[in-house]
C-alpha positions in Angstrom: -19.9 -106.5 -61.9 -19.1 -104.1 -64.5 -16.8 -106.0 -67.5 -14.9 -102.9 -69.1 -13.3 -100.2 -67.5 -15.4 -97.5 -68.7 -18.3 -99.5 -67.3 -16.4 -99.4 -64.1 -15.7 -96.1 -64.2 -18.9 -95.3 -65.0 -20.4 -97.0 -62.2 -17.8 -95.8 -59.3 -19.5 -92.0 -60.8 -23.0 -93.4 -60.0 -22.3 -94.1 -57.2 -20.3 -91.0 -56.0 -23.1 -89.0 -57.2 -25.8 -90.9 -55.3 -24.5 -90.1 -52.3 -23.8 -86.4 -52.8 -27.7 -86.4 -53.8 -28.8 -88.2 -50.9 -26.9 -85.8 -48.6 -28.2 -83.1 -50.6 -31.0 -83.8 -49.9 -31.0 -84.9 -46.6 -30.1 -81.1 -46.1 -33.2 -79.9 -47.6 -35.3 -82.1 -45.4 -33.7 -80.8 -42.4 -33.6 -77.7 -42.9 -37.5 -77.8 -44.0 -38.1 -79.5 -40.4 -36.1 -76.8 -38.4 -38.4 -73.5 -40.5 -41.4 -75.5 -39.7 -40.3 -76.2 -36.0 -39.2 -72.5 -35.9 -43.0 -71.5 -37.6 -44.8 -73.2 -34.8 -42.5 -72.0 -31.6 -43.5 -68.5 -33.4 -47.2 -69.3 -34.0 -47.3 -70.7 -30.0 -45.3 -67.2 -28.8 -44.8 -64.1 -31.1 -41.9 -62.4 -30.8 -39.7 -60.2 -33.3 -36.9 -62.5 -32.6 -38.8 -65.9 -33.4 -40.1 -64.0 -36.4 -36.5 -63.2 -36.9 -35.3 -66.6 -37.0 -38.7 -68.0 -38.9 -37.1 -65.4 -41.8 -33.5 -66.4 -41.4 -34.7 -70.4 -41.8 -36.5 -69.5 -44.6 -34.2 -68.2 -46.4 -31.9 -71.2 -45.6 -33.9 -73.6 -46.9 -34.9 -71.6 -50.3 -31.8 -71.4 -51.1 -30.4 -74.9 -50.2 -34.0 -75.9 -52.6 -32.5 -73.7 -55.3 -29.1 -75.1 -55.2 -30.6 -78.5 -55.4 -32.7 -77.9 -58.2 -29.6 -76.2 -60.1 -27.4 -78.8 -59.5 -30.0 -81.5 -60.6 -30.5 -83.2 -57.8 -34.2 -82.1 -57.3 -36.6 -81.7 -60.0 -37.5 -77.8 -61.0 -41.6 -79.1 -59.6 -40.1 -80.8 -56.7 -38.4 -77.6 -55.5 -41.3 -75.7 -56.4 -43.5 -77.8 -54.4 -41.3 -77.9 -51.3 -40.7 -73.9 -51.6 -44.6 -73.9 -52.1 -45.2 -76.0 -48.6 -42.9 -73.5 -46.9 -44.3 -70.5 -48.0 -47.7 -71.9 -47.3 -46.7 -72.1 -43.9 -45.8 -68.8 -43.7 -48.5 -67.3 -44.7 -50.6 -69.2 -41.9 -48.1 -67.6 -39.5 -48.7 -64.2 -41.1 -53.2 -64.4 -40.7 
């Protein structure tokens, strides 16, 4: 237990901001899982509107990445890589 306020105080932040992280990036996982569940319903069936969507989910998760890494909860590398994973996929839906 925290013995001065500020040490209190500083801990209740902690805590706050753990939990806005881990939902942060809970959001980022899932929308990573829904583009790569898109990616293979398009790689099983091509049509303009799966492409469609593949694009749209894309774009969701790159910028919920960027948000992350802006707002510190991700690493600049870590968003990198997981932008890096999803664009790899991509491009094996693309060949």
């Amino acid at each position: 237990m925290a013995n001065t306020k500020s040490a209190l105080k500083r801990a209740q932040i902690a805590e706050r901001n753990r939990l806005r992280n881990k939902a942060y990036k809970s959001a980022v996982r899932t929308l990573m899982k829904k583009y790569f569940s898109s990616v293979e319903a398009c790689a099983a069936n091509p049509t303009t509107e799966l492409k469609q969507e593949v694009e749209a989910r894309m774009s969701e998760a790159y910028s919920k990445i960027d948000k992350a890494v802006k707002t510190g909860v991700l690493h600049p590398n870590n968003g990198a890589r997981k932008k890096s994973r999803l664009a790899h996929k991509h491009k094996t839906l693309t060949d």
